[in-house]
SENU-112237 format. One record per residue (C-alpha): x, y, z. Coordinates in steps of 0.25 Angstrom, whole numbers, plus 5000, padded with zeros to 4 digits. Each point is the difference from the previous one (the first is absolute). Last residue first. Layout:
BEGIN
XYZ;...
This chain:
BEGIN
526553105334;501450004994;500949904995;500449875008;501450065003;500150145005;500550005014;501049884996;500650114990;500449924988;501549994996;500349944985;500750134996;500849995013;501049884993;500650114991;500650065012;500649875002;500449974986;500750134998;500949975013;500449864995;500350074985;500950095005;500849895008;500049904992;500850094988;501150035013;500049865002;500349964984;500950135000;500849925012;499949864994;500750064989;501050075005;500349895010;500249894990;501550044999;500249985015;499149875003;501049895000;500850075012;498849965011;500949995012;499350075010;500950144996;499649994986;498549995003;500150135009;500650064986;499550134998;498849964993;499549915012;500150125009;499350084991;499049894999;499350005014;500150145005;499350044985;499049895000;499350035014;500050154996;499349974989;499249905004;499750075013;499650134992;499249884992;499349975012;499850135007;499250064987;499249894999;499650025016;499750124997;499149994988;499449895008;499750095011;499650124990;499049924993;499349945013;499950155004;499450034988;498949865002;499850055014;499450144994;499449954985;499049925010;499350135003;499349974987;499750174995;500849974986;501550074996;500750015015;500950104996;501350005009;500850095005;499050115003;499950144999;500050034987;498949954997;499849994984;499749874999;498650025007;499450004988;500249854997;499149965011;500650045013;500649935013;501150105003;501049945009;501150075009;501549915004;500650065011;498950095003;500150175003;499450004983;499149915003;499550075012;500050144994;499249974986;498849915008;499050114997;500549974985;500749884998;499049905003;500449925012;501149885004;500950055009;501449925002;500750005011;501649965006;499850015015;501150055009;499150045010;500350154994;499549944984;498649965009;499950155007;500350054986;498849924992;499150055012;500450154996;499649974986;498849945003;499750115009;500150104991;498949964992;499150015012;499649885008;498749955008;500649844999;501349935002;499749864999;501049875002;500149874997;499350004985;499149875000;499050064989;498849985007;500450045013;500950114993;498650064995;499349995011;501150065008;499950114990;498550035001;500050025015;501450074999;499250124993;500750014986;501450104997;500649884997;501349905006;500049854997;501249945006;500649864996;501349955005;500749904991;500549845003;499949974986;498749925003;499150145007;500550064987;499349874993;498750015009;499950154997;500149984987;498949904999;499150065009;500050134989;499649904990;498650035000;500250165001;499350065014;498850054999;499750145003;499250045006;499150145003;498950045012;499250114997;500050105011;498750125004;500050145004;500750045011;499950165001;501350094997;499150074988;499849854993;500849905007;500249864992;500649885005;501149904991;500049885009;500949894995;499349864998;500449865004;499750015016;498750054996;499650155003;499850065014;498850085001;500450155001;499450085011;501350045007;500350054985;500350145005;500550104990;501050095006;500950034988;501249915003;499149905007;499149974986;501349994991;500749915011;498749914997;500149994988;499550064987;498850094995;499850155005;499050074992;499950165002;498750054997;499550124989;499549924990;501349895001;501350035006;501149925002;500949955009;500749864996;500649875007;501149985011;501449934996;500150134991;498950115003;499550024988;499250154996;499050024991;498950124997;498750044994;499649854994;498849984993;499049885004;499949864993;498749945002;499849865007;499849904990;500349885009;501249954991;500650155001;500050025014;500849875002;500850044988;500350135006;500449935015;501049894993;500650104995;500350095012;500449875004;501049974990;500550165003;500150084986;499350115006;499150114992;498649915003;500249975013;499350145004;498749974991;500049855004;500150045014;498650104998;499349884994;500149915010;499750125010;498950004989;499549845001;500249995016;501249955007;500449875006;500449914988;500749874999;500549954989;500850124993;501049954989;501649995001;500749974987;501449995006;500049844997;500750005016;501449965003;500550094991;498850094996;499750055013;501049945010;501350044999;501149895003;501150015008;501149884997;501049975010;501249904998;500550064987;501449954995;499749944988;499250124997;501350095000;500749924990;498950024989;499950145006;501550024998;499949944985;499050134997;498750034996;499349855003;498949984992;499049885002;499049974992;500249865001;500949984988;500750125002;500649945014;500649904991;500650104990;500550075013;500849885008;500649964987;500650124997;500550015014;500649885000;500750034988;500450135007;500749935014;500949874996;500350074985;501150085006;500649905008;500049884990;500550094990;501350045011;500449884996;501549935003;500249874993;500950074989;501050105006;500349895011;500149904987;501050094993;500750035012;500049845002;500749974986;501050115002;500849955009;499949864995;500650044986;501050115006;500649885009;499649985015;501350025011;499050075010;500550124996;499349984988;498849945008;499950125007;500150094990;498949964990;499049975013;500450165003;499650044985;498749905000;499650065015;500450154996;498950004987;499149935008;500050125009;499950094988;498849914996;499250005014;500350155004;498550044998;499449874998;500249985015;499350145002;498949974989;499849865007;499650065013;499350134995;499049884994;499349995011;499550144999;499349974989;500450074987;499250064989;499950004986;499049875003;499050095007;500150124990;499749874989;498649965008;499650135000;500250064987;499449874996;498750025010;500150154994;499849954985;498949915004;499350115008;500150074987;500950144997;501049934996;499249984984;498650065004;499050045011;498450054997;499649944988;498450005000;499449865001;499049914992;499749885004;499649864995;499549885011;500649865003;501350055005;501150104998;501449965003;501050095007;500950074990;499950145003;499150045012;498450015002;499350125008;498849995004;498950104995;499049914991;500149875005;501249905006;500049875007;501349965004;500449874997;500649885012;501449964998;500550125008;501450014998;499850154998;500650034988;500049884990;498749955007;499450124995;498849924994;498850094998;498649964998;499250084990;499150135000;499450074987;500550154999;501050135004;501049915008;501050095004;501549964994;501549955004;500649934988;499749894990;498949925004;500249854999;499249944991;499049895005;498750074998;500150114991;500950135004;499650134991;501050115004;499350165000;501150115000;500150105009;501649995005;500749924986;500249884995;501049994991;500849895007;498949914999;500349994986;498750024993;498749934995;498950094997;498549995005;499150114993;499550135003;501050094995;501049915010;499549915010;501149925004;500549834999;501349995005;501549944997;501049945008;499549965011;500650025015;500249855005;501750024995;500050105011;499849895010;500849904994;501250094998;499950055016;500049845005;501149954987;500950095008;500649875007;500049934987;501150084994;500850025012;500049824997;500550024987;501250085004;500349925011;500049884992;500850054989;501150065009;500149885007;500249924989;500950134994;500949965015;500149854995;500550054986;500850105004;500849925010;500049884990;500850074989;500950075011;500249855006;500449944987;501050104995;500849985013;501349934993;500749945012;500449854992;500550084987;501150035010;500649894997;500550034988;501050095005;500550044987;499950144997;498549984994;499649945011;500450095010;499450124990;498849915001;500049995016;500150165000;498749994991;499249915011;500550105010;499550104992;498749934999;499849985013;500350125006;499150064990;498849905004;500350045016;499950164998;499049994989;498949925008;500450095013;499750134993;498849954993;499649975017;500150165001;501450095004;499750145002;501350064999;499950054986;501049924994;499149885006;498950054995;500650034986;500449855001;499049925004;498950074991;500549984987;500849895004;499049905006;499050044989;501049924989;499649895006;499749924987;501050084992;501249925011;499449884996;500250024985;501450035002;500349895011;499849894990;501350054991;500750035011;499749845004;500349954987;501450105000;500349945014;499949844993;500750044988;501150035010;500149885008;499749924989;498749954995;499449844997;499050015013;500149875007;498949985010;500749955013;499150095011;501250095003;500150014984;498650044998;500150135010;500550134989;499449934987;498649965008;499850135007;500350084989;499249914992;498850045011;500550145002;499650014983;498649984999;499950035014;500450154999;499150024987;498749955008;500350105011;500150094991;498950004991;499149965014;500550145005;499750064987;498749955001;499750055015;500550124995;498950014991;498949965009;500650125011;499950094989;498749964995;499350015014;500750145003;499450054986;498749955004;500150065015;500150154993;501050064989;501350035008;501049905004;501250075009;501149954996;501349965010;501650034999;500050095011;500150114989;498749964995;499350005014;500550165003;499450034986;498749945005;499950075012;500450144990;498849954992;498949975010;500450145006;500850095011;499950125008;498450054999;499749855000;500649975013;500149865001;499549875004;500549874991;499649874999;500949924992;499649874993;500349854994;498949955008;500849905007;501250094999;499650125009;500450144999;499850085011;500350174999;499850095010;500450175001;500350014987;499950184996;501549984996;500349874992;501049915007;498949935007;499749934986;501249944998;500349975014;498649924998;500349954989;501349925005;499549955011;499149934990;501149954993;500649945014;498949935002;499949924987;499650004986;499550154997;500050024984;498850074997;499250105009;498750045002;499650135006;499150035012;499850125002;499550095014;500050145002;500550115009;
């Protein structure tokens, strides 16, 4: 099964995304498909030994949809044109509704227009021809959706608009066959302003989707667009897109470097704000590893090309970021099942209003006036746009602070979490662990180093370049072994070396009785040579400076903090002393953590696990919602739901602070919505009539599309109003 996210052109409500995703799940070898009109999308898993890209996007066309191809440019300039032609049009409308308006109403306000009654319905035709071009788009797609049986918003628009204009044409033919007065009931005026006032809306939904995916353009905008290269030794200038694995990029200070590399010369200060959220630059030397389009410092480098075009952290940050906001949160199953039968049941409402106020003894004129507003005022936009747009928002803003959530449901999920496990090493702590105290002679020293030398452990680490700085000499190796969660076997010159914890040294028999007790700060890591005791060098592990910080603003939300690690308790409850976490779980195997995170989700708790994405895979897969706190790298762990771009543990209360006022967005303008709907289709289908507010009937179409415009755009403006939100955990910048 694969994954693939495809954009899609021509969605303006709900129901059109209901639509798509039929279309798509008719294709054999679907099994999901979600499409999402804030990002304009459709994310779609599938079998790729049954169907393909071209077959999905068949299935999309016949549904009376495109699939836009040629990248996130392509998409941009689609959306900026249609935005034009939406402006065009809306501009053309009121060119002529407002005449329209003036021709059809000025006589009820005692202007004198010089016309009689049937030169006055030709004027009014006349007007209506340009009108009806300029929401031409309502028919195109209202009508064969509605033919189709999958009635959209469009579908509404040129259900009331053509009721309104044929009743304005029957009128004329009264006209026109002596019954002058008939020139009274045209309704010429309220299908010019209905499309007007809904192509407002329109405008200004479509220019605000615009600038909700502004987040993922700007950040791939950063990349540069050309770059300096040795070729035949000398510097050329290409397009960056050339660029190619192995070849050497010159980056002189305050360029940005143009894609991921290895710096191979000179050293300079890095600034990967863009990435990571972390104002502070990076300082980087022969070795490191730079990425595309951070900003180089003070210093000139050289670098060899390593990652290019979507194969850049850059690239997969975008890939990202648009997977989260091609999917759906859960919250939003609510709207999408109102929005489901929404339109059709509008549909029945206008139809049964139209009865009953016939056989309520009300002319054909009155009749259909309110069906026309019912079909009008109702907006299943409102709905469909109250969850993605939201969503949109909630990722680009997570973006800027180096946070990346996979998935809308995670965005969701962390507003929801009330426990947060953290990991220590690395997470709580710097994770560059170094030996301070030392209890051990120079060649039992030398003898640990050897057998740590093959393990990736931080503390294994932190023991070689202890060794190292005192210039002890590196001996040969004759055999490995880990013990996860333990240490390392080895054997060196004929002896087996044990270094590791204290559970290492009990499981084979090793007694440290002797042992002298290390400094409540530091984890013991003892060394046995032939099962004899033979030394322990005490290593710690500062924890990060703002790491207090986080903990006091989880601690503010009202969140239960745990720290669980494999270290000896000792060393952990010094840490949590220092750090303010609640509770400690100490002495743990990899396993642990995970069945931990289960005994919490059994108590009904909803959990997150912050760790590193690697030992921690299990448990943050288990959890609700699992972090990986990474350093651009770590972009590819799959077993989180959320990247954690830079090492500042403020990043965790900062995400769930994202997710709760994404949530609580996303429950506003659903309650617009829905609020909106129960409120004005009532009104629409004539509740004004019956309180005794006759005077209002003929304005109702009108005043329904100018509603039903206010709606849209109320709910677009709210979700818009999260891009000024600023986690309170990460205001006052970093230390």
């Amino acid at each position: 099964m694969i994954a693939r996210t495809l954009r899609v052109g021509g969605m303006t409500c709900s129901a059109c995304t209901g639509r798509v995703e039929s279309a798509i799940l008719s294709v054999d070898g679907v099994v999901s498909a979600e499409a999402n009109i804030g990002s304009g999308t459709a994310t779609v898993t599938f079998d790729e030994g049954v169907a393909d890209e071209a077959a999905i996007a068949a299935a999309i066309g016949s549904a009376g949809y495109t699939v836009i191809t040629g990248g996130r440019d392509e998409v941009s300039r689609r959306e900026e044109l249609d935005i034009e032609t939406r402006f065009r049009d809306l501009v053309l409308a009121a060119v002529f509704a407002i005449p329209l308006a003036i021709v059809s109403m000025g006589p009820m306000f005692g202007m004198d227009i010089p016309l009689g009654p049937l030169h006055m319905c030709i004027l009014q035709i006349a007007l209506c021809v340009p009108i009806l071009y300029a929401g031409r788009r309502f028919y195109r797609k209202g009508f064969p959706a509605l033919f189709s049986r999958n009635p959209t918003m469009d579908s509404l628009v040129a259900l009331g608009t053509s009721a309104a204009l044929c009743l304005g044409l029957y009128n004329t033919y009264l006209v026109a066959s002596g019954d002058l007065h008939a020139v009274h009931s045209l309704s010429f005026d309220s299908m010019g302003m209905i499309i007007t006032l809904v192509s407002v809306g329109k405008f200004l939904e479509a220019r605000s989707k615009h600038r909700t995916n502004e987040s993922l353009r700007g950040l791939l905008s950063m990349a540069p667009d050309e770059a300096t290269v040795i070729r035949d030794g000398r510097e050329v200038r290409i397009p960056a897109g050339e660029l190619v694995q192995g070849d050497t990029v010159v980056v002189r200070p305050g360029e940005r470097i143009p894609t991921d590399a290895t710096v191979t010369w000179g050293e300079s200060d890095v600034d990967e704000s863009m990435l990571t959220g972390e104002s502070m630059p990076v300082h980087k030397v022969p070795g490191d590893t730079v990425y595309g389009a951070t900003v180089n410092g003070s210093g000139s480098i050289r670098a060899n090309v390593e990652s290019v075009g979507e194969d850049t952290v850059l690239f997969q940050i975008a890939r990202m970021m648009e997977m989260a906001q091609g999917t759906k949160a859960p919250v939003a199953n609510i709207a999408d099942r109102v929005a489901s039968v929404f339109v059709p049941a509008v549909m029945l409402i206008a139809l049964a209003c139209l009865v009953g106020w016939a056989v309520a003894g009300r002319d054909l004129q009155f009749c259909l006036t309110i069906a026309i507003s019912v079909l009008v005022i109702s907006c299943p936009c409102a709905l469909g746009l109250a969850t993605p747009l939201a969503i949109v928002v909630g990722t680009g803003k997570g973006s800027q602070h180096g946070i990346l959530f996979k998935t809308a449901a995670s965005l969701e999920a962390a507003a929801r979490v009330d426990t947060v496990i953290l990991d220590k090493t690395g997470t709580v702590t710097t994770g560059v662990p170094e030996v301070t105290w030392v209890r051990a002679e120079d060649g039992t020293v030398a003898m640990a180093a050897a057998a740590e030398s093959a393990s990736e452990h931080p503390l294994g680490r932190a023991v070689v370049d202890y060794a190292g700085s005192k210039g002890l000499a590196v001996l040969d190796l004759d055999g490995f072994e880990s013990i996860t969660g333990q240490g390392v076997r080895a054997y060196i010159g004929g002896h087996r070396v044990l270094v590791g914890n204290p559970r290492l040294m009990d499981g084979e028999g090793v007694d440290i009785s002797c042992a002298e007790p290390v400094p409540d700060e530091c984890t013991a890591v003892h060394i046995a040579v032939d099962g004899v005791y033979a030394g322990t060098v005490g290593i710690s592990d500062p924890p990060r400076p703002e790491s207090p910080s986080a903990v006091a603003s989880l601690r503010r939300d009202g969140i239960r903090t745990m720290m669980v690690t494999g270290d000896r308790r000792e060393t952990a409850e010094s840490i949590a002393s220092r750090t303010g976490i609640d509770e400690v779980v100490a002495e743990t195997l990899p396993g642990d953590k995970l069945s931990k995170v289960k005994s919490l989700q059994v108590a009904q708790a909803r959990v997150a696990m912050v760790g590193d994405g690697i030992n921690d895979a299990p448990a943050l897969t288990q959890a609700d919602v699992g972090m990986a706190v990474g350093s651009g790298t770590d972009i590819a762990m799959e077993s989180a739901d959320i990247v954690l771009m830079n090492g500042d543990l403020r990043s965790v209360p900062a995400a769930l602070e994202i997710g709760r006022a994404t949530l609580r967005n996303i429950k506003q303008n659903l309650f617009f919505a829905f609020c909106y709907n129960t409120v004005c289709i009532p009104i629409a289908a004539g509740l004004p009539i019956l309180l005794g507010f006759e005077g209002l009937v003929m304005q109702m179409p009108m005043l329904s599309a100018a509603a039903m415009s206010l709606s849209s755009v109320s709910v677009v403006s709210n979700a818009l109003r999260l891009r000024g939100f600023e986690p309170l955990s990460l205001r006052g910048g970093r230390p």
